[in-house]
C-alpha positions in Angstrom: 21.3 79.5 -13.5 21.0 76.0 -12.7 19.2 73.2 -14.2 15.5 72.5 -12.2 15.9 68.9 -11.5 12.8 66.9 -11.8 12.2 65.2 -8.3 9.9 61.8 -7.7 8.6 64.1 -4.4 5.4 65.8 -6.0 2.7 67.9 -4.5 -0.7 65.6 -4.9 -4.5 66.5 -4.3 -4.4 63.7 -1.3 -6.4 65.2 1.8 -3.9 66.2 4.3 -6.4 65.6 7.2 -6.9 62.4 6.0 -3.7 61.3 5.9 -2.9 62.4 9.5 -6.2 60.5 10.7 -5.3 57.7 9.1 -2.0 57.2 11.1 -2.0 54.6 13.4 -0.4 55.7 16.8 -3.2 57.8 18.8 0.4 60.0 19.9 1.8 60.5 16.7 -1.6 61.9 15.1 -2.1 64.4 17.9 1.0 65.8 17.6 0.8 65.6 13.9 -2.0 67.8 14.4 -0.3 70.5 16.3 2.7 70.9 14.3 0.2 71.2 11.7 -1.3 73.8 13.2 2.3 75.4 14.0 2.9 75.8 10.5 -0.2 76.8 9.0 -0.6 79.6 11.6 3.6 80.5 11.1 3.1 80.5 6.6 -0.3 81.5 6.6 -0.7 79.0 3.6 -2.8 75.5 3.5 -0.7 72.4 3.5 -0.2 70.3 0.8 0.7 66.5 0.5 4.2 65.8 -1.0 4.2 62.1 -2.1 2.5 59.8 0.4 3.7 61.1 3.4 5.1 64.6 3.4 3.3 67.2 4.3 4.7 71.0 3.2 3.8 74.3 3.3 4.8 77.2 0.5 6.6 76.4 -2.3 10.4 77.6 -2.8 12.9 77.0 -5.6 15.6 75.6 -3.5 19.0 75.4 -5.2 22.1 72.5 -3.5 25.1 74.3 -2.4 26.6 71.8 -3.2 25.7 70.5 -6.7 24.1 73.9 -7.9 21.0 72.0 -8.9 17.3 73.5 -8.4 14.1 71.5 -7.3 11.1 73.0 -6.6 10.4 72.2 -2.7 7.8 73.6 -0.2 9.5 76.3 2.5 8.9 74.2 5.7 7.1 70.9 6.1 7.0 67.5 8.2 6.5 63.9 8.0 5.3 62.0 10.6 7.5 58.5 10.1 7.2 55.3 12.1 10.2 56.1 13.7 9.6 60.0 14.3 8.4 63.3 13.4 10.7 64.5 10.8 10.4 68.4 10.9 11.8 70.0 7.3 13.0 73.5 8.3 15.9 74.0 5.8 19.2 75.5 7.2 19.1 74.6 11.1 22.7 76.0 11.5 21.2 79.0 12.3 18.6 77.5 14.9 21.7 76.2 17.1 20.5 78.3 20.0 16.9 77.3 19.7 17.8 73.4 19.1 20.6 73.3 22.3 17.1 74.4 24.6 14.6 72.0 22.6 15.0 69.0 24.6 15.2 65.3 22.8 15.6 65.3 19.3 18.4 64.5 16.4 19.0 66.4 13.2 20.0 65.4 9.7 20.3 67.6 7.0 17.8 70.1 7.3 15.6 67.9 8.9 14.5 68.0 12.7 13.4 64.7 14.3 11.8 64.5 16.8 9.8 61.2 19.0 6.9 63.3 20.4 6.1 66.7 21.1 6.4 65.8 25.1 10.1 64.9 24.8 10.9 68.7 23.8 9.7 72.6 24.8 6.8 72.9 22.2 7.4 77.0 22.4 10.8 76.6 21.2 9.6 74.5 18.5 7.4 77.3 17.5 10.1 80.0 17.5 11.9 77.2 15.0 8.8 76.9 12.6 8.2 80.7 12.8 12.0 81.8 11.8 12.1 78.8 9.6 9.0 80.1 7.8 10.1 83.7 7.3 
């Protein structure tokens, strides 16, 4: 079994709500909102605020592939950056079918991002959270 790293991304007590009304661009909060939404109603959990800006949902112990190490993470979660909406939904290899019909957006590793919610097919999105959440 692998060491649990200890990571500077912690769950707080901030007000998630609060955070998301207290984002600038009228765009980004509204769809801030419904992605919010998407994940509650896909974990069935509350959200939590990881660091000042991430917002997750469950908690997982994920472990690298790579370096075997183990931090404690939340299952799905997204920040809503100046740039974009980075969606966390660990593993999108096997979302390639969903992500060639989504419409605009870029990955990284395990991260989804996306502009707004207009530049891709929200119902696909969904599907995404949903199997992502499982």
């Amino acid at each position: 079994m692998g060491k649990v790293a200890v990571i500077k991304t912690k769950p707080t007590s901030s007000n998630v709500e609060d955070f998301i009304n207290s984002i600038a661009d009228e765009q980004k909060r509204k769809d801030s909102f419904v992605i919010l939404s998407m994940m509650e109603k896909a974990t069935k959990e509350k959200p939590k605020m990881w660091g000042s800006s991430m917002i997750g949902f469950g908690d997982v112990r994920y472990k690298s592939p790579a370096s075997g190490r183990e931090v404690d993470w939340f299952r799905i979660g997204f920040s809503p950056r100046k740039a974009n909406l980075s969606l966390h939904l660990i593993n999108l290899e096997r979302h390639a079918d969903a992500l060639a019909k989504l419409g605009k957006h870029k990955t990284g590793l395990g991260c989804l991002y996306i502009n707004k919610l207009s530049d891709v097919d929200v119902k696909v999105l969904e599907k995404m959270i949903v199997a992502a959440a499982e």
